[in-house]
N, C-alpha and C positions, 0 to 999 in steps of 0.2 A: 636772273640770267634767262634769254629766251631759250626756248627749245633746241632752236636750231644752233645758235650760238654753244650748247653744251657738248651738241653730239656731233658738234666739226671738232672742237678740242678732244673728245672722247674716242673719236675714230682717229684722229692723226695721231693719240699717243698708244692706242691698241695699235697703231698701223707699226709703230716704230717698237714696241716689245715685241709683237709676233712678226712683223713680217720679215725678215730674215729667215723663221721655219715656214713658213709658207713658201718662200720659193725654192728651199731643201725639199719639199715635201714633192713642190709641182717638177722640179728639174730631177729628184729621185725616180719618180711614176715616169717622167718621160726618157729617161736612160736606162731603166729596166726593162721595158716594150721594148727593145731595140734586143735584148737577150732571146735566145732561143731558149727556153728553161729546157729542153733534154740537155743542150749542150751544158746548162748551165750546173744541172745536177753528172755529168759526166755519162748519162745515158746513150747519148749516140755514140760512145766508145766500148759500148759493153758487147761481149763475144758472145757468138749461139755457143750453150753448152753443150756438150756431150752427155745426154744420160746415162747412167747403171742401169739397167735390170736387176728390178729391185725383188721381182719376182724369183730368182735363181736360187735354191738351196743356199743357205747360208753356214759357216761353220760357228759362229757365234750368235749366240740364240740373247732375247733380250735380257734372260733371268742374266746371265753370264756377260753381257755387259755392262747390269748394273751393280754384276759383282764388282768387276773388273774397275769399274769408276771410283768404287769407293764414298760413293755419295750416296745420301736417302733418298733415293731418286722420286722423283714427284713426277716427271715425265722422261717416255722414252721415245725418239720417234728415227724410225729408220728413213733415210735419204740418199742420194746420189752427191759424192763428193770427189772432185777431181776424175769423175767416171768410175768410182766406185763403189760402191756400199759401205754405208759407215753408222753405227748407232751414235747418235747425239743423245747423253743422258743430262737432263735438269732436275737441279735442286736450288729452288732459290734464282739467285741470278747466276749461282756457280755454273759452270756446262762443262763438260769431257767430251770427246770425241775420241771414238775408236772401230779400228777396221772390223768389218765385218765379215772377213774373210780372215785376215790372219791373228784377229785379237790381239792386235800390239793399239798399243792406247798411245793415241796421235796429242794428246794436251799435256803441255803446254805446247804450243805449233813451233815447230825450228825455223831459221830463216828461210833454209830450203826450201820446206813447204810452202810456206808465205810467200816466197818467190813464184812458185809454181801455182797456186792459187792466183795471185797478182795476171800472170801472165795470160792465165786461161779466160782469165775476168776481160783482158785489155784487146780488142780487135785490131789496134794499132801494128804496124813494122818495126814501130819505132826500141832500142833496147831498154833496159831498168838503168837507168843514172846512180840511184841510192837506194838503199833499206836500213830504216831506225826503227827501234824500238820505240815506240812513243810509254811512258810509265808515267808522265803526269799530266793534268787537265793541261787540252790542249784548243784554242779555241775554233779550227773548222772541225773540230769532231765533238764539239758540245754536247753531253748528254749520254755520249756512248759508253758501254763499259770498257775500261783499261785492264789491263795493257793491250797496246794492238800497236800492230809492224807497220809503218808506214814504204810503200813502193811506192816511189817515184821516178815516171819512163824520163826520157828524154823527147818529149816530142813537143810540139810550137808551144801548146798549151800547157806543157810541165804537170800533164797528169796524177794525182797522189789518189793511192788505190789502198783504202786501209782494212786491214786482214785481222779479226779476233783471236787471239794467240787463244783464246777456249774452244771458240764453236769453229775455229777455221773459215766462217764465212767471213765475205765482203760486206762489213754493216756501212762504209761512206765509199763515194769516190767525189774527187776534189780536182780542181783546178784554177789556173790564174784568171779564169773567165768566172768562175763561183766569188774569188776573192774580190773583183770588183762590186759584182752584183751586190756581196755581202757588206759591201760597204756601202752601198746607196742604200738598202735594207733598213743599213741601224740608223743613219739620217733619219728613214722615211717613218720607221716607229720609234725614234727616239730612245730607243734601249741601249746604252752604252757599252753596256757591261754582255750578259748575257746575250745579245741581240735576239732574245728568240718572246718575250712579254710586249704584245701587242694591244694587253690591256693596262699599261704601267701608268701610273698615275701623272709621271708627267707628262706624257702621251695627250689624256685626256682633259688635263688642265689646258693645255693649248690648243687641245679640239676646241676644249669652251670659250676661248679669248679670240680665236677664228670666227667663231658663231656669231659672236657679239660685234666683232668688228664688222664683220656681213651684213649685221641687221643691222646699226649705225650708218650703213654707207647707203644701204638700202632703204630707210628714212630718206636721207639725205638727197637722194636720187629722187625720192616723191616729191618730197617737199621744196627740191630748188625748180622743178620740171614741171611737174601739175598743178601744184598750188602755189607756186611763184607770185608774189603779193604787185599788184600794177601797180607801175612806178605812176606817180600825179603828173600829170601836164602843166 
């Protein structure tokens, strides 16, 4: 079989396994450009906060809030929460959170708070629709530790603002503009599942069936164009 005769058969049957990921790959890159990633990570809804003076006499000193926590504490670090002074103690991935001023220990976080957190977080008008407790893996908050309060406003976007029922912070904010994006994402890396292995094997097996189709077409393009054999008189 000649050359060329192999790699017109070899490029039309790579053409026909991959190319269906190929134009996933090229119509994913071009409907993500079109995303603003602040809006897409919910950034451009985020509020200026209000600091503490973290400077102020405190009534609870750190020995006394890693009494207070109950945990082997491995780190303490004082912050501004909700505009006020709070010790965050870590041990592990555990965390506690407690005031700094009146020594009541804020962990496990109530709706309440998680509301009020949510709120402070959200620069929107718009009011809170829902609050869920989220307790099992959920997938726009892959990776993050559970449990945490899901707020979701009411506004075009349908904002979801997720609050750490330990640390009280905001570790995601989400919306219906995230869940598109996330879905040309897992096209454009091929990770079905966890969407977040951007070196997954079947990723890279179709990188390499890409390549070869390339370099086949790219033969083919020499070889019909430059070295084109003259036809006899």
């Amino acid at each position: 079989m000649k050359p060329v005769i192999f790699f017109r058969k070899f490029h039309k049957w790579l053409g026909l396994i991959i190319g269906l990921q190929l134009l996933l790959w090229v119509v994913g890159g071009f409907v993500m450009s079109f995303f603003d990633i602040e809006q897409v990570r919910g950034e451009d809804r985020i509020a200026e906060q209000k600091q503490a003076d973290l400077s102020q006499p405190l009534t609870v000193t750190a020995s006394q809030a890693m009494s207070l926590s109950g945990l082997n504490a491995e780190q303490v670090v004082l912050k501004s929460w909700l505009s006020k002074p709070v010790w965050l103690v870590k041990e592990g991935k555990t965390e506690v959170l407690i005031d700094a001023i009146r020594g009541e220990v804020l962990t496990p976080l109530s709706e309440t708070m998680a509301r009020q957190v949510a709120i402070s977080d959200f620069s929107g008008e718009e009011a809170i629709a829902q609050v869920s407790l989220i307790e099992n893996p959920l997938g726009e908050v892959r990776g993050k530790t559970l449990p945490l309060w899901q707020v979701t406003f009411s506004d075009d976007d349908e904002t979801r603002v997720y609050v750490s029922q330990h640390s009280g912070e905001v570790v995601a904010r989400r919306n219906d503009t995230w869940r598109l994006f996330d879905f040309f994402w897992m096209l454009h890396i091929m990770d079905y599942d966890e969407r977040t292995d951007f070196n997954n094997p079947l990723l890279i097996f179709a990188a390499l069936l890409a390549i070869l189709m390339s370099i086949s077409g790219l033969y083919l393009v020499l070889k019909l164009i430059f070295f084109k054999p003259k036809r006899r008189t």
